[in-house]
PLY file of the C-alpha trace (Angstrom):
ply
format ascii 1.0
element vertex 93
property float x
property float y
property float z
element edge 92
property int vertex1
property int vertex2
end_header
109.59 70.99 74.24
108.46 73.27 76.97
107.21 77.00 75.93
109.42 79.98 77.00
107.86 82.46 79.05
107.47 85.37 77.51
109.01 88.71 79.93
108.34 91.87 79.93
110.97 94.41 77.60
113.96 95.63 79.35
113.58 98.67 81.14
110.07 98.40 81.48
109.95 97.82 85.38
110.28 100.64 87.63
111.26 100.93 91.23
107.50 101.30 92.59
106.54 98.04 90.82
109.33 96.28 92.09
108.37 97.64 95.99
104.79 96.81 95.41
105.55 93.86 94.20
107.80 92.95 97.14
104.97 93.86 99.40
102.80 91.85 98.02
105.57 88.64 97.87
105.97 89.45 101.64
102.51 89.38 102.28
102.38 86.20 101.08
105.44 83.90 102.34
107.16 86.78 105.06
110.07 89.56 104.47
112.29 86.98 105.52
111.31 84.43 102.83
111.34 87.32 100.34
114.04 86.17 97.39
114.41 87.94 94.72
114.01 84.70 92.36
110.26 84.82 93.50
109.85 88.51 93.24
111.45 88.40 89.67
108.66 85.94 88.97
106.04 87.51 90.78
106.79 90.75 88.58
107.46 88.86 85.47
110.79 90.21 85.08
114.72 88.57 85.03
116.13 88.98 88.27
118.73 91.04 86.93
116.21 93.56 86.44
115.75 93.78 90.14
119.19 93.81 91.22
120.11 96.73 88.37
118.11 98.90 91.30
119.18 97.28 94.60
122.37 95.51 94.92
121.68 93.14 97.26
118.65 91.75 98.98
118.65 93.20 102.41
118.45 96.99 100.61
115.10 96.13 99.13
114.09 94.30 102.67
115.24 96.83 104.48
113.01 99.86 102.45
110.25 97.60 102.63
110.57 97.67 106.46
111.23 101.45 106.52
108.26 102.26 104.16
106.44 99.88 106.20
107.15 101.82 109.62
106.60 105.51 108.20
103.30 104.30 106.82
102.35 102.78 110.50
103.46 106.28 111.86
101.49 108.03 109.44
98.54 106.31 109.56
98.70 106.51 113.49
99.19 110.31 113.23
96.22 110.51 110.82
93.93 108.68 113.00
95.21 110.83 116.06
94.22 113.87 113.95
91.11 112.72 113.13
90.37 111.95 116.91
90.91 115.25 118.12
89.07 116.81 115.17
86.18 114.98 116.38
86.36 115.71 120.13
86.75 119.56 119.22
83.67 119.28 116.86
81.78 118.02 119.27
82.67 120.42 121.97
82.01 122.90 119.88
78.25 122.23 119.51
0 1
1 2
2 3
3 4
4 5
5 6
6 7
7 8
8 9
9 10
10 11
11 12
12 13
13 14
14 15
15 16
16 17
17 18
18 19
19 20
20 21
21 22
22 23
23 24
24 25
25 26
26 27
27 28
28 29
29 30
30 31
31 32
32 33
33 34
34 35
35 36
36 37
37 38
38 39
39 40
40 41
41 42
42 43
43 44
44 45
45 46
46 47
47 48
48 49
49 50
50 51
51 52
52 53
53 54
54 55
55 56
56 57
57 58
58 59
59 60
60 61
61 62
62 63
63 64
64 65
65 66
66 67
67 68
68 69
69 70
70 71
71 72
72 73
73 74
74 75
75 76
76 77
77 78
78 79
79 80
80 81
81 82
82 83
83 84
84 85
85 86
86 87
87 88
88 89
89 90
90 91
91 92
């Protein structure tokens, strides 16, 4: 007879676990290969457990496109900031 996986207890996954997970399942086969079958088994979790914090599918794709975005901007704006800090150090000296 074939051994039951063992999950993790109810309530026990929050919704930064579930979008790093997601990330991480996207990374691997695309957001648009992203199920939440493979995510619930990526996080060790039912797939109920996913779905008791976005309804459907295309929420959780869609934030991880959103997150994905403001993190490009940010970063871009960061490295932008850094630039010009460096230019006005060195004119400085």
């Amino acid at each position: 007879m074939a051994q039951q996986r063992r999950r993790r207890e109810r309530g026990s996954i929050s919704v930064d676990e579930i979008l790093n997970g997601a990330f991480a399942v996207a990374a691997d086969v695309s957001i648009d290969n992203l199920s939440m079958p493979l995510l619930a088994r990526n996080l060790d979790v039912g797939v109920t457990s996913i779905y008791w914090y976005f309804r459907k599918k295309d929420e959780l794709q869609a934030l991880v496109v959103q997150m994905s975005v403001f993190t490009f901007v940010a970063c871009t704006a960061l490295t932008r900031i850094i630039r010009l800090a460096n230019c006005t150090d060195r004119s400085l000296t």
